[in-house]
N, CA, C and O atoms as CSV, one atom per row, in Angstrom:
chain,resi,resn,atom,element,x,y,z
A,1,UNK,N,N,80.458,149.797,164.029
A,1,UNK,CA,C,80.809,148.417,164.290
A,1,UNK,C,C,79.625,147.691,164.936
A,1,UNK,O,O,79.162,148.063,166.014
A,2,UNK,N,N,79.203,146.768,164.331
A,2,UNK,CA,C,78.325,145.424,165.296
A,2,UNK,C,C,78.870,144.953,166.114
A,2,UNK,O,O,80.042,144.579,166.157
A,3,UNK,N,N,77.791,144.900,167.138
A,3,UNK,CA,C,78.429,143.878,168.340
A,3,UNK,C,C,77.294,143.081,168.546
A,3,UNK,O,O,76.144,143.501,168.414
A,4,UNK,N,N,77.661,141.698,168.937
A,4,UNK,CA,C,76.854,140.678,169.047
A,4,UNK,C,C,76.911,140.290,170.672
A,4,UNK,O,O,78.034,140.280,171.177
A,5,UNK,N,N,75.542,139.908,171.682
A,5,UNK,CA,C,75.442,140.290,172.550
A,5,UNK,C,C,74.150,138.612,172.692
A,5,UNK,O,O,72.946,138.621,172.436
A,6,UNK,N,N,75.098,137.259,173.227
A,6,UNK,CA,C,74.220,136.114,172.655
A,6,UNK,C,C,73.775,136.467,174.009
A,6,UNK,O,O,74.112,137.402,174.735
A,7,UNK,N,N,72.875,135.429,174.199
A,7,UNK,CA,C,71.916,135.174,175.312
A,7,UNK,C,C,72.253,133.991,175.551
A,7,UNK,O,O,72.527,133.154,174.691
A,8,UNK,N,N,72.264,133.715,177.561
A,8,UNK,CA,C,72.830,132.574,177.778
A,8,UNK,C,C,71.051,131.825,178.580
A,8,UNK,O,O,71.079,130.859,179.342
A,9,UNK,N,N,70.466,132.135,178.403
A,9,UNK,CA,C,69.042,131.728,179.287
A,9,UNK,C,C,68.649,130.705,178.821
A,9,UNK,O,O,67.838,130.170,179.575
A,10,UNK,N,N,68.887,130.004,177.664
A,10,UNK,CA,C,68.489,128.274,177.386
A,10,UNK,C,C,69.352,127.478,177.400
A,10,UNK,O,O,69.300,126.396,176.816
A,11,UNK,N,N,70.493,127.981,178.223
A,11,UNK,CA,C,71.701,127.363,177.660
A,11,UNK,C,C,71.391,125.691,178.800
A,11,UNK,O,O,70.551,125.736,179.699
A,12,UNK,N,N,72.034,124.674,178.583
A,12,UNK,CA,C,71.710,123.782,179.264
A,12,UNK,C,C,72.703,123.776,180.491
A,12,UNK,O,O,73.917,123.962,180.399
A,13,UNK,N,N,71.774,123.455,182.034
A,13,UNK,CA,C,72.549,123.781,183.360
A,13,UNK,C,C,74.029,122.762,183.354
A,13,UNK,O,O,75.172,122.910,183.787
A,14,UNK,N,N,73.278,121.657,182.599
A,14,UNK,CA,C,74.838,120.403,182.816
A,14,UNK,C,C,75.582,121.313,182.431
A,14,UNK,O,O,76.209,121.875,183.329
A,15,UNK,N,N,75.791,121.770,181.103
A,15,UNK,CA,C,77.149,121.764,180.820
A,15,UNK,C,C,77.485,123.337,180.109
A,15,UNK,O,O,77.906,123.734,179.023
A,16,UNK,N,N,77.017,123.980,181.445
A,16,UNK,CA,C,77.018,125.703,180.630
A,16,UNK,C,C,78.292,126.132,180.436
A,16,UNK,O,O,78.411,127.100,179.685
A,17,UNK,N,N,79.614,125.511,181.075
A,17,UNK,CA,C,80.641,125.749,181.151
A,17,UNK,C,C,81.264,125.630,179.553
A,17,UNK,O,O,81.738,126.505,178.828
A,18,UNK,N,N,81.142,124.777,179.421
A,18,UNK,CA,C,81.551,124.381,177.533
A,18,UNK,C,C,80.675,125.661,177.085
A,18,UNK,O,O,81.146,126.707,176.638
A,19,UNK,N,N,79.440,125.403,177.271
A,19,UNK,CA,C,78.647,126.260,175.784
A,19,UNK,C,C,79.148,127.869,175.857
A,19,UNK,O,O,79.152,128.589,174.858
A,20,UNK,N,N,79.554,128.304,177.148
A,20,UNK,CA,C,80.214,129.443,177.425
A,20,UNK,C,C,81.741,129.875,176.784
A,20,UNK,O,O,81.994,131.080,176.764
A,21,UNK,N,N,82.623,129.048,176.332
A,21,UNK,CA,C,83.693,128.404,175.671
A,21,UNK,C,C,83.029,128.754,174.365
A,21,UNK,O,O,83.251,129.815,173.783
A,22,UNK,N,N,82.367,128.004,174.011
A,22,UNK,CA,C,81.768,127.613,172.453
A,22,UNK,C,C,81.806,128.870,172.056
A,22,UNK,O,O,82.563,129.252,171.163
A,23,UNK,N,N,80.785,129.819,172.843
A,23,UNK,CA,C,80.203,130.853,172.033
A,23,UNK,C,C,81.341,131.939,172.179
A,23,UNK,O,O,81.154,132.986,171.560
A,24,UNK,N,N,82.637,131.802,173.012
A,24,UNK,CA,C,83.547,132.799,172.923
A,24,UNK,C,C,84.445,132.677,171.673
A,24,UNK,O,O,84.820,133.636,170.999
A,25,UNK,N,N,84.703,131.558,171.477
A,25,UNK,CA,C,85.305,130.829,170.103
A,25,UNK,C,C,84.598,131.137,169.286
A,25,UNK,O,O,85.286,131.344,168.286
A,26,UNK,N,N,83.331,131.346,169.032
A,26,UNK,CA,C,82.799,131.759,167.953
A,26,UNK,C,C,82.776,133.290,168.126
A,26,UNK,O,O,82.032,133.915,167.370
A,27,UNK,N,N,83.457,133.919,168.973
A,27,UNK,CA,C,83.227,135.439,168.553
A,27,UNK,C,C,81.999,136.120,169.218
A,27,UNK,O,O,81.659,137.206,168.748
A,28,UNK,N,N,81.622,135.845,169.776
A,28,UNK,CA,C,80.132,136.478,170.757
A,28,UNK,C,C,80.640,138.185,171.460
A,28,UNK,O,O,81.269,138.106,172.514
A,29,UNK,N,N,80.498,138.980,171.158
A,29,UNK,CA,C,81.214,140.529,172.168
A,29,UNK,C,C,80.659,140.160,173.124
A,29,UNK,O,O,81.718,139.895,173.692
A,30,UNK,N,N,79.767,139.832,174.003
A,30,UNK,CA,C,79.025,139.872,175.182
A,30,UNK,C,C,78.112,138.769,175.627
A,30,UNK,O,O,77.120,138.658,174.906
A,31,UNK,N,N,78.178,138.023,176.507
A,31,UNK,CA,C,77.298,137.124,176.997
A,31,UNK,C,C,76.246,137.933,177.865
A,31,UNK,O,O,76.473,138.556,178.902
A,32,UNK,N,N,74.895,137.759,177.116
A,32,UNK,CA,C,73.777,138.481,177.906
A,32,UNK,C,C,73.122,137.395,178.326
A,32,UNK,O,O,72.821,136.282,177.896
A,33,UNK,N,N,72.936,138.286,179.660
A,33,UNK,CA,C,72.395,137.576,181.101
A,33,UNK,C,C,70.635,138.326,181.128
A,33,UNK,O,O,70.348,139.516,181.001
A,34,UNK,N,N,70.190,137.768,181.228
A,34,UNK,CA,C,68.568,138.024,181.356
A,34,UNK,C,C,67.965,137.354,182.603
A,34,UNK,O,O,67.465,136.232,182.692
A,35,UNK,N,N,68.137,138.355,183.603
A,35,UNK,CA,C,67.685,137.827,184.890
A,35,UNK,C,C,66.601,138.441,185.060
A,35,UNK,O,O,66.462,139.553,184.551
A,36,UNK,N,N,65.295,137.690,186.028
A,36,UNK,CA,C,63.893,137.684,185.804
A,36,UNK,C,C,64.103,137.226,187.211
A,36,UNK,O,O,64.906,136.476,187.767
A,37,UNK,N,N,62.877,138.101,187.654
A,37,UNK,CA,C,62.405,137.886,189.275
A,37,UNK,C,C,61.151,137.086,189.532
A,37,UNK,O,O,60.995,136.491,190.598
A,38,UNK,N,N,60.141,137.066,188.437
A,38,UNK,CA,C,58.991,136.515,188.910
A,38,UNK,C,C,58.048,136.867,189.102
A,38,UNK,O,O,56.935,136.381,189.301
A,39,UNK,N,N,58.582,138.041,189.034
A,39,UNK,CA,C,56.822,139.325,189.849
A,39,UNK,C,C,56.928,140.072,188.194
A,39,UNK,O,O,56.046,139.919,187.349
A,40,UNK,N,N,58.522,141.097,187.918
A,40,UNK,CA,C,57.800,141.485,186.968
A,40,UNK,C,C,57.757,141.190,185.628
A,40,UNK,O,O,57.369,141.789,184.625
A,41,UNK,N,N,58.246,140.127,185.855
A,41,UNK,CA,C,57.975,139.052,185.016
A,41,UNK,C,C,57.274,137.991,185.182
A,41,UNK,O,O,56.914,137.930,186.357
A,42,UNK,N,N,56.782,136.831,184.364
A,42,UNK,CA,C,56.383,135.244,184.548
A,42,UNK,C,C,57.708,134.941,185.489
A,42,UNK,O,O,57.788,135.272,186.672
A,43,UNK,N,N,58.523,134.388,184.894
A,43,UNK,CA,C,59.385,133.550,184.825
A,43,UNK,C,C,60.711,134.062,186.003
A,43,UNK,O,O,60.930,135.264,186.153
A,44,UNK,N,N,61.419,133.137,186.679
A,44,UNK,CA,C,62.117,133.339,187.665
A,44,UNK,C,C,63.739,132.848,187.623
A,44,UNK,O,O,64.073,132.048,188.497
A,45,UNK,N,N,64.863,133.335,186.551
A,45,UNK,CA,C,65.750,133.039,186.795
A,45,UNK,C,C,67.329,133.474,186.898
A,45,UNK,O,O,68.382,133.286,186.290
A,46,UNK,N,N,66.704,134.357,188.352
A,46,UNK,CA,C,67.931,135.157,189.212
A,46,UNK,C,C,68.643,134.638,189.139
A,46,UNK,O,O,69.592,134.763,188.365
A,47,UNK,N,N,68.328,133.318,190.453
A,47,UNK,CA,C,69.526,132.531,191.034
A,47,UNK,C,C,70.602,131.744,189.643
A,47,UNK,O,O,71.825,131.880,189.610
A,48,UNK,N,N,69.940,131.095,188.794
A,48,UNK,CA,C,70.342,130.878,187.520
A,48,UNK,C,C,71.463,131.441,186.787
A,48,UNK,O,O,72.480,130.917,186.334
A,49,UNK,N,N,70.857,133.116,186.777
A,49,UNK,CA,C,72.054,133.870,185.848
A,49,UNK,C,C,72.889,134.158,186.586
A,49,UNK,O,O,74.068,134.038,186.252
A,50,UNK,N,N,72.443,134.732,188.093
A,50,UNK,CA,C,73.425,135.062,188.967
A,50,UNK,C,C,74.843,133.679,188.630
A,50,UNK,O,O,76.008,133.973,188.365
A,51,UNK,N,N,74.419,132.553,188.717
A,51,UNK,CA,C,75.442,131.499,189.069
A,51,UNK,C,C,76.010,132.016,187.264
A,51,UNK,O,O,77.184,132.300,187.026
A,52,UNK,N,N,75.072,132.034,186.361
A,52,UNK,CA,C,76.238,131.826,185.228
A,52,UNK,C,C,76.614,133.064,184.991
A,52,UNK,O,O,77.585,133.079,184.235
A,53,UNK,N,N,76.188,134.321,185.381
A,53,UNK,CA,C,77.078,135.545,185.309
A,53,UNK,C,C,78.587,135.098,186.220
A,53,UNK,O,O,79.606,135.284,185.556
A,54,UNK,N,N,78.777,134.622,187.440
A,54,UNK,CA,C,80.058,134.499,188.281
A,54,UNK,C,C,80.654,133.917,187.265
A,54,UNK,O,O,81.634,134.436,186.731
A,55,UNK,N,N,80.186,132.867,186.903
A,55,UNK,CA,C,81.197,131.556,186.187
A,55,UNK,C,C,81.594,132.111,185.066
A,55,UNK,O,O,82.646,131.759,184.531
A,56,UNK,N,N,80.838,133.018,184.578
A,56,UNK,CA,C,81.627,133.800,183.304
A,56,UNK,C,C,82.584,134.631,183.416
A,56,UNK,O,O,83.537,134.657,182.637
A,57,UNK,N,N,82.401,135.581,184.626
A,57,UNK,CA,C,83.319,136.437,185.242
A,57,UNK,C,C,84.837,135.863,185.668
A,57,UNK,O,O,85.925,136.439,185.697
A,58,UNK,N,N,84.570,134.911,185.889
A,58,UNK,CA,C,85.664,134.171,186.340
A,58,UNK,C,C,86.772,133.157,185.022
A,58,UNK,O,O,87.924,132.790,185.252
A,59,UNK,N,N,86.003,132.907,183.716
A,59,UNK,CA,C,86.735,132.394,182.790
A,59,UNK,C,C,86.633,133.271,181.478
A,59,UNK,O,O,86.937,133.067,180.303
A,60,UNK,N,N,86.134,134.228,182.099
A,60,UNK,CA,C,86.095,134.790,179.996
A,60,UNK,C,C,86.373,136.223,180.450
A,60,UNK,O,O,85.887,136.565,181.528
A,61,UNK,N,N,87.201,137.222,179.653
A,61,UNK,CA,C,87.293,138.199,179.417
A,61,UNK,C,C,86.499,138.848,178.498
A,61,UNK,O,O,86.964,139.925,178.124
A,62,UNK,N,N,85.294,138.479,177.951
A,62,UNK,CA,C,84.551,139.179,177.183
A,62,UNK,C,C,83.166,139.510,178.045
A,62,UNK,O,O,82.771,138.700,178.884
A,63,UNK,N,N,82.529,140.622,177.813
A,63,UNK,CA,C,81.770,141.521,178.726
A,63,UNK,C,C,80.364,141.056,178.842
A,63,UNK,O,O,79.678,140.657,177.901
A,64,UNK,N,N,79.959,141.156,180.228
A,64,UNK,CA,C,78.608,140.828,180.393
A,64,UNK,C,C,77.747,141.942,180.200
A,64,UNK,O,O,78.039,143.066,180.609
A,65,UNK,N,N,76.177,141.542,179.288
A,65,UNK,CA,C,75.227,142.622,179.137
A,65,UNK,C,C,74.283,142.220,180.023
A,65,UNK,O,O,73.900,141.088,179.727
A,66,UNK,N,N,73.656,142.727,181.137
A,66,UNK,CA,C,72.724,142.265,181.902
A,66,UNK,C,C,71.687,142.927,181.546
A,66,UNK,O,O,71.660,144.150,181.411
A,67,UNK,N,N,70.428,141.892,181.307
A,67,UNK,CA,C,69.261,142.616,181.502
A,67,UNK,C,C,68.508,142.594,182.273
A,67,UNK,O,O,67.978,141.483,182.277
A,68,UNK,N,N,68.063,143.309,183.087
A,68,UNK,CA,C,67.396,143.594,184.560
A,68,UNK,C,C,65.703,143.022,184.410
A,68,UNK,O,O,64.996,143.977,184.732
A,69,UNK,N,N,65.084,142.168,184.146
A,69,UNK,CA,C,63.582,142.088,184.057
A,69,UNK,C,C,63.188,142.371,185.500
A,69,UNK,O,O,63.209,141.252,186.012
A,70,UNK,N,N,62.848,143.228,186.419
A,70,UNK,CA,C,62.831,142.979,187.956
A,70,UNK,C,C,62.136,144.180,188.170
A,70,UNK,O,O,62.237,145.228,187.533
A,71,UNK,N,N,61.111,143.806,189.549
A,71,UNK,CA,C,60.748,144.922,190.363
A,71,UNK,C,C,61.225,145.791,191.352
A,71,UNK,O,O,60.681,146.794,191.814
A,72,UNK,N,N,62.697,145.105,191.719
A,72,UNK,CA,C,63.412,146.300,192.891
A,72,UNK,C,C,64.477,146.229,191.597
A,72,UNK,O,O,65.103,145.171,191.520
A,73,UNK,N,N,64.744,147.220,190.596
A,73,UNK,CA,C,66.209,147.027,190.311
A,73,UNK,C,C,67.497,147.122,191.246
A,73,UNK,O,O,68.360,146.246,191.299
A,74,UNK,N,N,67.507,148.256,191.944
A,74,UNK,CA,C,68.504,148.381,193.104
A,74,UNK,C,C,68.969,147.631,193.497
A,74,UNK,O,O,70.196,147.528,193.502
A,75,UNK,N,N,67.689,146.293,194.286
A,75,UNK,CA,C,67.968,145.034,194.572
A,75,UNK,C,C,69.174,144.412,193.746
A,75,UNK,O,O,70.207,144.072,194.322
A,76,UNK,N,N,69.038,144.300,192.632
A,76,UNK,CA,C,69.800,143.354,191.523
A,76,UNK,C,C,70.872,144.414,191.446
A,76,UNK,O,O,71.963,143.868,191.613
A,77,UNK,N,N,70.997,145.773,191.251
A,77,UNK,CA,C,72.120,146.018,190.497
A,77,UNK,C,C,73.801,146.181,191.443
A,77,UNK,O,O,74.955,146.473,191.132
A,78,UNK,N,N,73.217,145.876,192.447
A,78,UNK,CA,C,74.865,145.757,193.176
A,78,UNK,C,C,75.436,144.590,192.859
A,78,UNK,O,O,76.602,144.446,192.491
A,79,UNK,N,N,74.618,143.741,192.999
A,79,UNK,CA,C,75.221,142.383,192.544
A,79,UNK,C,C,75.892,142.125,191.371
A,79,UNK,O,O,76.825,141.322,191.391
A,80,UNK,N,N,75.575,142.664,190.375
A,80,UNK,CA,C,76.235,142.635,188.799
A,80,UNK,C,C,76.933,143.537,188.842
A,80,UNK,O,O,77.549,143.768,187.802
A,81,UNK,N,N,77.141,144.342,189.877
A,81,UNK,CA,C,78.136,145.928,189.707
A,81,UNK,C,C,79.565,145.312,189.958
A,81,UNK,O,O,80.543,145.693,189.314
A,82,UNK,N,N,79.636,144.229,191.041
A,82,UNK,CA,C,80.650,143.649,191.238
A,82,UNK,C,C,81.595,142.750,189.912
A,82,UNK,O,O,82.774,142.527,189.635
A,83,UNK,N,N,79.966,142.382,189.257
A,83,UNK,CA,C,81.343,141.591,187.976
A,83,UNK,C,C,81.069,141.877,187.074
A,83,UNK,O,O,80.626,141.230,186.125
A,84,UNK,N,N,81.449,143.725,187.297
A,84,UNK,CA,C,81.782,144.605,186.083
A,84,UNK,C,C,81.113,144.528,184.734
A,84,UNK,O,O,81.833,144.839,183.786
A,85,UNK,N,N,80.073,144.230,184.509
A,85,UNK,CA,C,79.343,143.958,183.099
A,85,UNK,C,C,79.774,145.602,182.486
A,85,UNK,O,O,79.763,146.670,183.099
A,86,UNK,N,N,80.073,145.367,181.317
A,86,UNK,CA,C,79.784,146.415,180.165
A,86,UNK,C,C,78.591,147.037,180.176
A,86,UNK,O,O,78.698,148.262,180.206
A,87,UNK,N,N,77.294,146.546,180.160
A,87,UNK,CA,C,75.971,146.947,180.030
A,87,UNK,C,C,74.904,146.284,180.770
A,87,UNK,O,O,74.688,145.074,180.841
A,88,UNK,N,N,74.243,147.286,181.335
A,88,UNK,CA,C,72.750,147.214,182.274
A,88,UNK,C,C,71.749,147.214,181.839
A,88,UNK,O,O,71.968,148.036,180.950
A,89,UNK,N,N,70.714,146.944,181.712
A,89,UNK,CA,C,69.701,147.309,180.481
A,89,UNK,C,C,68.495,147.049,181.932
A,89,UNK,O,O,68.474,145.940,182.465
A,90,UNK,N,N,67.843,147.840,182.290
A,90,UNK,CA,C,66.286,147.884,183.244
A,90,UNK,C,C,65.176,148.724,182.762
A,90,UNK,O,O,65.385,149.842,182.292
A,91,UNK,N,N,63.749,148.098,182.892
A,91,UNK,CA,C,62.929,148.748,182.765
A,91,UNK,C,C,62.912,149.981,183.250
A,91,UNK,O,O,63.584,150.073,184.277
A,92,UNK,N,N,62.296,151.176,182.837
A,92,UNK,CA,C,61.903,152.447,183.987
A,92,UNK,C,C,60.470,152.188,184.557
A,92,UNK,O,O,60.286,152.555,185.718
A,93,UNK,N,N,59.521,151.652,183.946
A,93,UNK,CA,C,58.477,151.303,184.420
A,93,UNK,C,C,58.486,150.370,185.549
A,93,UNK,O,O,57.426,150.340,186.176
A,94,UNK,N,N,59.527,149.516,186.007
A,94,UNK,CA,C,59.576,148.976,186.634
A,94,UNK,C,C,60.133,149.747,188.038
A,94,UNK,O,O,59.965,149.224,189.139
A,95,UNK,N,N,60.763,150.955,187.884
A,95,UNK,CA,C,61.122,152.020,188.815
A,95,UNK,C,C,60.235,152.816,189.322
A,95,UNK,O,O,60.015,152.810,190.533
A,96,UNK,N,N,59.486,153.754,188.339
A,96,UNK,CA,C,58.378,154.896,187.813
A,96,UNK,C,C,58.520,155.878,188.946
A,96,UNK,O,O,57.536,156.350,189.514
A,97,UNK,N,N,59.710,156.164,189.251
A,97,UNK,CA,C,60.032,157.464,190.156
A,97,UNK,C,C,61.530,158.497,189.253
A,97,UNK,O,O,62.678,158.059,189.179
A,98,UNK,N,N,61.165,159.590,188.795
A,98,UNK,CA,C,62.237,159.793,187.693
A,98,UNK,C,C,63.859,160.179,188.595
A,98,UNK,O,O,64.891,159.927,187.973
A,99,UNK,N,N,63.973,160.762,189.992
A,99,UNK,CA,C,64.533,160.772,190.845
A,99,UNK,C,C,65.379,159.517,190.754
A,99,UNK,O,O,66.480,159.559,190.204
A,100,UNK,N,N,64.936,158.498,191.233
A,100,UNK,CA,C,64.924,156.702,191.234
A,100,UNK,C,C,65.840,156.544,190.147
A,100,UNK,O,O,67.027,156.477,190.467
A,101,UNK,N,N,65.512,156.457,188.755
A,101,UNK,CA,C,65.709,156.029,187.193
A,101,UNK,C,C,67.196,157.300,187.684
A,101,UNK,O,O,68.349,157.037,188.025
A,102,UNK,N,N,66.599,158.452,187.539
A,102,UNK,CA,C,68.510,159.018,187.275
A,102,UNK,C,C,69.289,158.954,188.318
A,102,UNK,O,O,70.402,159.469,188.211
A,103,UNK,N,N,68.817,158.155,189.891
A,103,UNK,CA,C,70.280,157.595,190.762
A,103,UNK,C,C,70.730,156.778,190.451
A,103,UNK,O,O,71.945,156.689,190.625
A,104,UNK,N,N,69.573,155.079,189.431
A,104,UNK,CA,C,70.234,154.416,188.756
A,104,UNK,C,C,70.983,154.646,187.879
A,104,UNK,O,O,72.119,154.187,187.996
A,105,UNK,N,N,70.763,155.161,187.091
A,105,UNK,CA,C,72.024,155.804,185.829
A,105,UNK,C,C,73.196,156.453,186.320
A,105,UNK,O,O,74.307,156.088,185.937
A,106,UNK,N,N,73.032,157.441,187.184
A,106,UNK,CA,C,74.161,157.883,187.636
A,106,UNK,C,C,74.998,156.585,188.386
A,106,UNK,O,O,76.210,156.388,188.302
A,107,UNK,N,N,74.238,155.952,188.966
A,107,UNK,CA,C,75.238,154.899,189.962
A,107,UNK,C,C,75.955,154.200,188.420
A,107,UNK,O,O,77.003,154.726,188.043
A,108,UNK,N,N,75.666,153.623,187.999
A,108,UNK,CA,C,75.813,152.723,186.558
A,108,UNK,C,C,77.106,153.359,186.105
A,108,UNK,O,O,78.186,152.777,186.012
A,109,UNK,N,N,76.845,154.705,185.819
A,109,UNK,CA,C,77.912,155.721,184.715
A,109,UNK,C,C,79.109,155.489,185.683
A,109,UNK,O,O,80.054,154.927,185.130
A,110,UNK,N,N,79.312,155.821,187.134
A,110,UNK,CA,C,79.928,155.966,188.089
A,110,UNK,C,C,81.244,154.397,188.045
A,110,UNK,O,O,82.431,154.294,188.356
A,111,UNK,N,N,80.127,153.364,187.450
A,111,UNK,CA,C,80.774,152.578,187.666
A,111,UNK,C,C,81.621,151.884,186.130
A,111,UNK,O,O,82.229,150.821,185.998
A,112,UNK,N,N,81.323,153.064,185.062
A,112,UNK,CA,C,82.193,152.669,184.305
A,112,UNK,C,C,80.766,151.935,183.223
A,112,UNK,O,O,81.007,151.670,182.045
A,113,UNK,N,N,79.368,151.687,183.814
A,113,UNK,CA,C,78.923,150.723,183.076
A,113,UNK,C,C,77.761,151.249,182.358
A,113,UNK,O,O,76.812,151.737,182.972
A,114,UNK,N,N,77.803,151.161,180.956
A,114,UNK,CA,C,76.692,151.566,179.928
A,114,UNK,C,C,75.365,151.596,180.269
A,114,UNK,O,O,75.248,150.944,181.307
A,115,UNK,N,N,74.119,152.105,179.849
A,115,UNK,CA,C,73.033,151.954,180.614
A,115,UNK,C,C,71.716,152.133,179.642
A,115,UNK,O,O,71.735,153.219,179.061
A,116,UNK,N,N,70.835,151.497,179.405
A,116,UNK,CA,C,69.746,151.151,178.509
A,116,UNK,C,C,68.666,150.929,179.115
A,116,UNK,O,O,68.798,150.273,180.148
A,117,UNK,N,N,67.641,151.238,178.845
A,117,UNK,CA,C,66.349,151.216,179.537
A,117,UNK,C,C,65.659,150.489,178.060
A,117,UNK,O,O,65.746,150.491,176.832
A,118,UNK,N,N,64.726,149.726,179.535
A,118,UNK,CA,C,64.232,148.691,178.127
A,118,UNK,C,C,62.482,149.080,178.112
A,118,UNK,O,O,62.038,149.827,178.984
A,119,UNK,N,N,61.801,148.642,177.311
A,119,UNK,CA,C,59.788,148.752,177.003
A,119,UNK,C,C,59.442,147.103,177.273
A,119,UNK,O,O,59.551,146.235,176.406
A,120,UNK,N,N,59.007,146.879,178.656
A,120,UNK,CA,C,58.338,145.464,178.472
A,120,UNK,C,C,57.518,145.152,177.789
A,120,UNK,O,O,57.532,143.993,177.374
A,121,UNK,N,N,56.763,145.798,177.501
A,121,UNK,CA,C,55.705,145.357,176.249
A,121,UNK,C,C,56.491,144.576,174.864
A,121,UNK,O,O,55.789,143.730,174.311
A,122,UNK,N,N,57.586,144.754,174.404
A,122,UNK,CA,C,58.401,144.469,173.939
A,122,UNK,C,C,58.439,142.814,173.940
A,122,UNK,O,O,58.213,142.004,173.041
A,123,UNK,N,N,58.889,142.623,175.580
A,123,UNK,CA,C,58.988,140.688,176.156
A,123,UNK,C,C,57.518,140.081,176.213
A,123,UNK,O,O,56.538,140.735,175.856
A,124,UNK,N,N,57.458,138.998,176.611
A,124,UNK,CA,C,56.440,138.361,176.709
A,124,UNK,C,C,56.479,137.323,177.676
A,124,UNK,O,O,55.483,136.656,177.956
A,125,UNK,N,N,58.017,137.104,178.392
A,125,UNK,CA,C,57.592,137.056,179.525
A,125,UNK,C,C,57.538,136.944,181.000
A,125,UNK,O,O,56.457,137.006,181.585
């Protein structure tokens, strides 16, 4: 089975509430959240997804995929542990302690939530 997994990161701040609607009506399995810290990435928008991960949590029953772009994952992953996403997706390079990488996974599994390691070379940015 396919599952479709949109991305909410261009979505416009006015009125993310509708486009969040929109894309459930159209059938979306997962609203992916792509949160970015700044360091290990360009681009910086925690506070951003953080707000539209809640607001999703709170009106849609269909599952959040988070993707971790970040240099402390730990940092980030309690916060999304709370609103239960389906899937985690973090660099290991961004960890590079293998100890580290399998307490994250284990914490993840623990909590019911899928777990994917991503190749930044991949993003751009």
């Amino acid at each position: 089975m396919v599952e479709v997994s949109t991305s909410v990161l261009n979505l416009s701040e006015e009125d993310y509430v509708h486009s969040f609607y929109n894309l459930e009506v159209a059938k979306t399995d997962y609203f992916h959240i792509d949160v970015m810290d700044g360091k290990f990435v360009k681009n910086d928008t925690s506070k951003r997804m953080k707000e539209y991960a809640m607001a999703i949590s709170h009106i849609s029953q269909l599952g959040l995929d988070v993707h971790l772009m970040v240099e402390n994952v730990e940092e980030f992953i309690d916060d999304y542990i709370e609103l239960e996403p389906r899937i985690i997706s973090f660099h290991i390079e961004a960890v590079n302690d293998k100890s580290r990488i399998l307490n994250i996974i284990d914490h993840l599994k623990r909590n019911n939530i899928r777990v994917r390691d991503c190749d930044k070379s991949r993003y751009s940015n």
